[in-house]
N, C-alpha and C positions, 0 to 999 in steps of 0.2 A: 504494500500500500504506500502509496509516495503521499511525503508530509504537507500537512494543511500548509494554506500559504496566507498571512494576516500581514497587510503592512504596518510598517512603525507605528506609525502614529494612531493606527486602528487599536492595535494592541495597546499601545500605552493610553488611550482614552477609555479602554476597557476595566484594566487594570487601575487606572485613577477612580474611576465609575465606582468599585468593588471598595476600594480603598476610602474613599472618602465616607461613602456608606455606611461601613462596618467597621474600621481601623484595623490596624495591624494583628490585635488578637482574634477580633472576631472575623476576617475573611479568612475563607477555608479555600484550600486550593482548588478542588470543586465549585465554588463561586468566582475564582479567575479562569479557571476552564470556561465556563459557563459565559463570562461575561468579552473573552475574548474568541471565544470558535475555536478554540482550540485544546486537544486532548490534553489529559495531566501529563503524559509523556511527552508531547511536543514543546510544552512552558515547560518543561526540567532541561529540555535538549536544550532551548534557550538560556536559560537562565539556573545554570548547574547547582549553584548557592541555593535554591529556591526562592522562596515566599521573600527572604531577609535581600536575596538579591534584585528581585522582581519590585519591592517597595526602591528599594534605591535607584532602579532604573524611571522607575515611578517620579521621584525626588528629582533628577536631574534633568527628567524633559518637562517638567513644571518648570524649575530654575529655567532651563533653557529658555521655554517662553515667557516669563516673566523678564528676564534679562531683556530679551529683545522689546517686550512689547510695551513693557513699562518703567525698567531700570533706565535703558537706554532712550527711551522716547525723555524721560525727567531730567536726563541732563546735557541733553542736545542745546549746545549752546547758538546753532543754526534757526531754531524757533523761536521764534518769543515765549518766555516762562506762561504765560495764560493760557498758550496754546495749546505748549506741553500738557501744560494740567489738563487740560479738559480730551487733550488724546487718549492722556496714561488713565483719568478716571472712567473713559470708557470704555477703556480693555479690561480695566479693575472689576468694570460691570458685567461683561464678557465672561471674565475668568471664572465669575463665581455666578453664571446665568441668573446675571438680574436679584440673586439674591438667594436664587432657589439650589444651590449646590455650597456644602462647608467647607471650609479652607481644608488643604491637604494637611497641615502642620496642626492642626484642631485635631484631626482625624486620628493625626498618630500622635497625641499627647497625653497619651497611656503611659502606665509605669511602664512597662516592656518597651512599648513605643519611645518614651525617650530617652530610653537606656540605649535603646539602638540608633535612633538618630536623631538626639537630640542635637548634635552640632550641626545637622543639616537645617533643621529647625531655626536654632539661634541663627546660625551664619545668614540664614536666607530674609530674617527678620531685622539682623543688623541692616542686611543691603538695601532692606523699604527705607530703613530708617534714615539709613545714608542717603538715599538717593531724594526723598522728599526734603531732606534737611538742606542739599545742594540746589533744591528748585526755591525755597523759601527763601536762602541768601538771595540768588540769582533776583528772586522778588523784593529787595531790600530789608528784607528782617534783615536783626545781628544776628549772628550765629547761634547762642545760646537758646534765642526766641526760636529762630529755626527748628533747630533740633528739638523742643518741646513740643513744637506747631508739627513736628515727622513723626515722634512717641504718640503725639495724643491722636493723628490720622492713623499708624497702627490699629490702635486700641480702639477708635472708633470702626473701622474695617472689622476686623474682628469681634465684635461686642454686636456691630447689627447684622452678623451673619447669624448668629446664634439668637437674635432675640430676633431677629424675622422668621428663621425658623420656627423657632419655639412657638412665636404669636402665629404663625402660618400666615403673616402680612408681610411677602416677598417688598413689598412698595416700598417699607421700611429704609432699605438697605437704600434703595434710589434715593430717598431721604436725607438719607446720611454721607450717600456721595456728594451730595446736592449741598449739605451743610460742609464738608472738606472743602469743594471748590469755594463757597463764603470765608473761612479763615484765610485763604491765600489771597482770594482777590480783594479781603480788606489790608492787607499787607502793604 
């Protein structure tokens, strides 16, 4: 029998699907068979490590897209800082469908989850923080201001994924993008 054929990005949106859903304890590898088309022996031939290698391949094409699509969009000094924000806040809005999908770094912040990667976590949350803190200067805050105006857009990102969920008022999150872009363009 010749092996199933899943392109990257198919698979890794499968895998993110499963992952974000359930986290790291709770997807079984029968739920990433499932949600990418492919046998448990064909995700082992990939991904020999398993499950622990399958999340980090996970990890990396998220960074990957976030890198390009909102790291790099924030501090393009080619745009105007206004512009940027309202680019990177609409892939913000993208990444996590409007509001209806939980951050991948929520999903694995289980004990086990951040025992395993928890520097993937930090490291990817330092670089929001960095990257909004470099468009805030760019905006004329001082730096300091900056960097609390980068913490407190973290924290608001994260805070109205979980309470749109929670409240099942996806609109929320739009809300609160809507309020991030107000901090900067009073700036």
């Amino acid at each position: 029998m010749r092996p199933q054929k899943v392109e990257h990005k198919e698979l890794m949106e499968g895998l993110l699907l499963v992952l974000r859903a359930k986290g790291y304890d709770g997807a079984s590898l029968s739920d990433l068979a499932s949600a990418t088309g492919l046998k448990k022996a064909s995700l082992y031939h990939r991904f020999p490590g398993g499950k622990k290698q399958m999340t980090e391949a996970v990890l990396e094409y998220v960074a990957e897209w976030v890198e390009l699509n909102i790291f790099a969009v924030l501090i393009n000094k080619q745009e105007p800082a206004p512009v940027r924000l309202k680019v990177a806040l609409q892939n913000i809005d993208a990444l996590y469908h409007r509001g209806k999908s939980i951050c991948i770094f929520r999903a694995l912040s289980t004990h086990s989850g951040l025992e395993l990667f928890g520097e993937q976590i930090r490291g990817g949350m330092e670089k929001y923080i960095e990257a909004f803190t470099r468009l805030g200067v760019d905006l004329q805050m001082h730096k300091k201001e900056a960097h609390q105006a980068a913490l407190q857009t973290l924290i608001d990102i994260q805070g109205a994924l979980i309470v749109s969920k929670g409240l099942q008022q996806q609109e929320l999150f739009g809300q609160t993008l809507g309020g991030i872009a107000k901090r900067y363009s009073a700036a």
